[in-house]
Structures are given as C-alpha cells and as structure tokens.
MDAnalysis code that builds the backbone (N, CA, C; Angstrom):
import MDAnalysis as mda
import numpy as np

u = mda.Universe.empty(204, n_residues=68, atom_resindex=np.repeat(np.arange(68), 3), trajectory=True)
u.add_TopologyAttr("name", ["N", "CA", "C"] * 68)
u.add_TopologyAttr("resid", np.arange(1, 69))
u.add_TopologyAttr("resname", ["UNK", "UNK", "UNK", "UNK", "UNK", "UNK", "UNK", "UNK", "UNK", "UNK", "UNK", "UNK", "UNK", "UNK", "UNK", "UNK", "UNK", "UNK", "UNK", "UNK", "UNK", "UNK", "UNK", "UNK", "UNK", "UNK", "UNK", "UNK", "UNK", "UNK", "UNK", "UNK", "UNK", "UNK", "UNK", "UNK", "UNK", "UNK", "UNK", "UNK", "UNK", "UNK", "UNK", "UNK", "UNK", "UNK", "UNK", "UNK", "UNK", "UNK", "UNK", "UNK", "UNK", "UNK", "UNK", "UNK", "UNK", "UNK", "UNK", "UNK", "UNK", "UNK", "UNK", "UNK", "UNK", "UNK", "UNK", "UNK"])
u.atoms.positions = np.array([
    [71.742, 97.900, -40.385],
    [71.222, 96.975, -41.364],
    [72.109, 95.732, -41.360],
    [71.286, 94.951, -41.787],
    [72.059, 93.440, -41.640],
    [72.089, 93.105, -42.990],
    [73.061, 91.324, -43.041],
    [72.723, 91.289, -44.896],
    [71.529, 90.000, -44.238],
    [71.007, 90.068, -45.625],
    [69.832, 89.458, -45.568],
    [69.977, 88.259, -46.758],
    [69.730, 87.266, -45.400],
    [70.190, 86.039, -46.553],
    [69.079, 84.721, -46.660],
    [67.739, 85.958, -46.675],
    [66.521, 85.149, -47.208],
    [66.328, 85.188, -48.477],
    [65.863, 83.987, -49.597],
    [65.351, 84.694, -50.845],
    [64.568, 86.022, -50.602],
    [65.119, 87.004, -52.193],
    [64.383, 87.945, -51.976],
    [64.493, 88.636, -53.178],
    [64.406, 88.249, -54.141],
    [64.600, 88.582, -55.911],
    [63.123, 88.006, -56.050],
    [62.522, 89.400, -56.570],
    [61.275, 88.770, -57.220],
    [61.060, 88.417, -58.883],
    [60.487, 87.255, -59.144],
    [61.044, 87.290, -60.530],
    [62.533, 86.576, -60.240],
    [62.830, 85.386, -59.896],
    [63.991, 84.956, -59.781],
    [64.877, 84.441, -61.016],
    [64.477, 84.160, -61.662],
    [64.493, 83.304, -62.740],
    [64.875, 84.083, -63.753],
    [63.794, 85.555, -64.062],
    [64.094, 86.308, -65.232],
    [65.093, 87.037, -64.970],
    [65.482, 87.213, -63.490],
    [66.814, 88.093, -63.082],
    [67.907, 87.005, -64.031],
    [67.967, 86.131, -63.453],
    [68.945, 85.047, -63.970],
    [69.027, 85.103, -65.603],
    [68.149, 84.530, -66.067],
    [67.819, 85.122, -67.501],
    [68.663, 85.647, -68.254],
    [68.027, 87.628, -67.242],
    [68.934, 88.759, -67.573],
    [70.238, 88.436, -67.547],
    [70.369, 88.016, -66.440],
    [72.214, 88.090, -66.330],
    [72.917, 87.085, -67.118],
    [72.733, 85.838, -67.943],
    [72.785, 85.459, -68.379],
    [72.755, 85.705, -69.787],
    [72.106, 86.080, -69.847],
    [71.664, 87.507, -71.517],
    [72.701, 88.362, -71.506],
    [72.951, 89.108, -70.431],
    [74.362, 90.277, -70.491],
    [75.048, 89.735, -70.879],
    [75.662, 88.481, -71.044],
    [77.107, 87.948, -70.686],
    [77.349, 87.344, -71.801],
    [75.975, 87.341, -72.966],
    [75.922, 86.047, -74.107],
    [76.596, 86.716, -75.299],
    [77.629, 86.335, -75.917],
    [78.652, 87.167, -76.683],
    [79.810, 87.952, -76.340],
    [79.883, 87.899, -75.101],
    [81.108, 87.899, -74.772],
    [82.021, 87.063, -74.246],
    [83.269, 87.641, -74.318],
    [84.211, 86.676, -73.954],
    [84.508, 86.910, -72.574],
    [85.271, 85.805, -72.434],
    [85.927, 85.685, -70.806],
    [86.078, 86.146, -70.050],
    [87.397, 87.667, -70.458],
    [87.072, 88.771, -69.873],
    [86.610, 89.672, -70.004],
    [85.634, 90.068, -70.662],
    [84.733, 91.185, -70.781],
    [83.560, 90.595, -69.741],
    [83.406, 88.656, -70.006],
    [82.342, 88.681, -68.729],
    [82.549, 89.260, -67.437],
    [84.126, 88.874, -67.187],
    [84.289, 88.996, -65.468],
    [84.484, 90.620, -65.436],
    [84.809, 91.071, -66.556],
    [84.498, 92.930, -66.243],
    [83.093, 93.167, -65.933],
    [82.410, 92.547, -66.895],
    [80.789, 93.418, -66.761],
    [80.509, 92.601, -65.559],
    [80.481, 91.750, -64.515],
    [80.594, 91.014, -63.635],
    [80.985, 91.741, -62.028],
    [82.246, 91.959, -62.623],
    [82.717, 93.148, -61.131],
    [82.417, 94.677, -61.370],
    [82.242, 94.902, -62.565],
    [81.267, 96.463, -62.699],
    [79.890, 96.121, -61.849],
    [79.115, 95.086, -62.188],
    [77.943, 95.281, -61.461],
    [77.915, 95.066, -59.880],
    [79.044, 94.389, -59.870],
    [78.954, 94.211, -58.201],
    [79.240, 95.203, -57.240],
    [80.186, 96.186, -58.239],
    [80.239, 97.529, -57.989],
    [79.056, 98.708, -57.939],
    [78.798, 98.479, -58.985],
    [77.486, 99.076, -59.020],
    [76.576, 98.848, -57.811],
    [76.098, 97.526, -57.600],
    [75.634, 96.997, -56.358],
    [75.717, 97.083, -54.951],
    [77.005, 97.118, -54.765],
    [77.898, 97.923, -54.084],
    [77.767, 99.100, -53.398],
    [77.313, 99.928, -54.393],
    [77.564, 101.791, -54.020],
    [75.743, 101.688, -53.906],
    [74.875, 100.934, -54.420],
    [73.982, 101.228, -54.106],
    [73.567, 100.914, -52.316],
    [74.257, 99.947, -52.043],
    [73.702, 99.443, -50.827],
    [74.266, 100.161, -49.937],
    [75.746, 100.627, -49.712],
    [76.781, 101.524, -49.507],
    [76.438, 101.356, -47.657],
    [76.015, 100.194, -47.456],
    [76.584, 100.009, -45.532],
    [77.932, 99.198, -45.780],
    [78.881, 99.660, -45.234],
    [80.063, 98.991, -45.368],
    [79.937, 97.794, -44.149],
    [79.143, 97.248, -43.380],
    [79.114, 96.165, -42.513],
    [78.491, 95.335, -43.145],
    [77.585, 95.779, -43.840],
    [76.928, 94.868, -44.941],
    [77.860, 94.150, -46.124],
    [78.405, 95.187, -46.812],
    [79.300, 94.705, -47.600],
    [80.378, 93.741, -47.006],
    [81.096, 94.287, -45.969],
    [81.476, 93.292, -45.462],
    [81.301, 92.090, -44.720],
    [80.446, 91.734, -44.593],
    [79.832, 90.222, -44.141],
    [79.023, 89.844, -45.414],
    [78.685, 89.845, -46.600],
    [78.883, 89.938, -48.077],
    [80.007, 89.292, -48.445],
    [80.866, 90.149, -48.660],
    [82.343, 89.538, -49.139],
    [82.784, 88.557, -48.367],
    [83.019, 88.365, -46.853],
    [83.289, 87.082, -46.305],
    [82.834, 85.683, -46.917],
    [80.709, 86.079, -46.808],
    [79.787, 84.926, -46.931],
    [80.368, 84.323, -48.706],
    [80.822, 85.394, -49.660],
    [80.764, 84.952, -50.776],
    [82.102, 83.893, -50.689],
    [83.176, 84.259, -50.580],
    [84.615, 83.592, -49.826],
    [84.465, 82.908, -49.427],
    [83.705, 82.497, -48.656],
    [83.984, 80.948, -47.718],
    [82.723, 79.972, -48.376],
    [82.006, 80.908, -48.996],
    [81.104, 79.759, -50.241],
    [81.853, 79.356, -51.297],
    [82.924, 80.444, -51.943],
    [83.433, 79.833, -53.174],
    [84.344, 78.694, -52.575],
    [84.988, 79.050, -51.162],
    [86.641, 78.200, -50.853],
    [85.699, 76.859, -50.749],
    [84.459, 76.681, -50.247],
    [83.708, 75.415, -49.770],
    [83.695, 74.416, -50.696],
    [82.913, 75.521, -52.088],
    [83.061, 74.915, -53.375],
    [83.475, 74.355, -54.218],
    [84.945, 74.872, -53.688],
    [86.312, 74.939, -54.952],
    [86.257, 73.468, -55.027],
    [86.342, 73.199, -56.152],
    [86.967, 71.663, -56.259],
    [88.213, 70.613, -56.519],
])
C-alpha cells in the first residue's frame, strides 16, 4: 500500500467542522493531546508502517516549508 495523497474525505468540510468542534473549549494542551491521541488512533488503524512512514516525512517537510 502506498499513501495516498489524492483528496479523499468525503464530506470534507464537516470532517473539519468536527475537528474543530473537538478542540472548542479546550486549552492548548489538552488540544495538542486530543490531537496526537487521534493521530495515534489513526495510526494503529492504518498500521502499514511504510505508509506511516512516508506520512511522517510528507507532514515534516510541509510543516519545515511552512514555518515562518
């Protein structure tokens, strides 16, 4: 399996929404907990470790691109 880096959230928007909704009342770090819990979660569901890892790279060299 490869990662797949076509849109592919159906319902894009209300995902966002959601996640946005999780996060509303909390603080700082309780966001970035419930944040890396789900990515965890996410994580064990997908559970190809080649996947995950070209994942974690793609996210890394998007944030370093970003950084300002």
């Amino acid at each position: 399996m490869s990662l797949n880096r076509q849109p592919n959230i159906a319902e894009h928007d209300a995902i966002y929404e959601e996640l946005i909704n999780a996060q509303r009342d909390l603080g700082d770090e309780q966001a970035e907990m419930f944040l890396a819990k789900l990515v965890l979660i996410l994580a064990n569901h997908v559970g190809d470790r080649a996947v995950l890892s070209e994942a974690i790279a793609l996210a890394r060299a998007n944030t370093l691109a970003t950084a300002g």
